[in-house]
N, C-alpha and C positions, 0 to 999 in steps of 0.2 A: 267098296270105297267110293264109287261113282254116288252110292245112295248119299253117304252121309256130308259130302262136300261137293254142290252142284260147281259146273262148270263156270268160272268169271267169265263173264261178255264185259270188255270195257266198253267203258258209258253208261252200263246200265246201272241203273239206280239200288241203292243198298238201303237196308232198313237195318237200324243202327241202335239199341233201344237205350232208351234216354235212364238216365241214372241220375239222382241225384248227391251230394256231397255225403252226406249222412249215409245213403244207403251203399256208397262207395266204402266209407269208413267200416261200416258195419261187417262187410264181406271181408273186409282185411283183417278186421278184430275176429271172426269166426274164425278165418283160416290160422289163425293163433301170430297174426303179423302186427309187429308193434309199430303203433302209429303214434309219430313224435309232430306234436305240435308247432314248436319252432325253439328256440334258444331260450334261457335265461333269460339274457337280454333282451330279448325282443326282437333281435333280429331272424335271421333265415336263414335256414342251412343247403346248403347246395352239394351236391354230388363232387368228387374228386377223385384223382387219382396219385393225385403223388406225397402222402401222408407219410414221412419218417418216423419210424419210432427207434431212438437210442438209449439203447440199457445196459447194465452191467449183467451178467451169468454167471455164476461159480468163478467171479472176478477177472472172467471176460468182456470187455464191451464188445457188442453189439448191435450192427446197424442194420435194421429193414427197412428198404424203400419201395416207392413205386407202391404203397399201398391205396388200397381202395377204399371211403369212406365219406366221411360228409361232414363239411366246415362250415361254422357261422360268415357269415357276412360281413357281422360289424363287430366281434371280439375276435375271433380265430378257433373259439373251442373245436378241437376233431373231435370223432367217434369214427370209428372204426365199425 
């Protein structure tokens, strides 16, 4: 294990390899991960956690909370 992860010295300089936007994208689209542009709108979707969803079931409602997902900015749409 010692080979494959040298020891960190703090302070000491890290070599970091530079990536560009595109070729970031690319590696998410290979690993089969969907990459969402932004909203409808135009706006931006930011990360969340407390997304409800209220539904009926075999003429139960139904409430989940506390879910985790990602909301526009400037309309409200969730995705889950």
């Amino acid at each position: 294990m010692k080979d494959e992860y040298p020891i960190c010295t703090p302070g000491a300089p890290v070599s970091i390899p530079l990536m560009t936007d595109e070729e970031i994208r690319d590696g998410f689209v290979a690993a089969g991960a969907v990459v969402m542009k932004g909203c409808e709108c135009g706006g931006r979707f930011e990360r969340v956690d407390d997304i409800v969803v209220d539904t009926v079931v075999d003429g139960e409602r139904v409430v989940v909370r506390h879910l985790h997902g990602l909301r526009c900015a400037r309309c409200g749409m969730e995705a889950l």
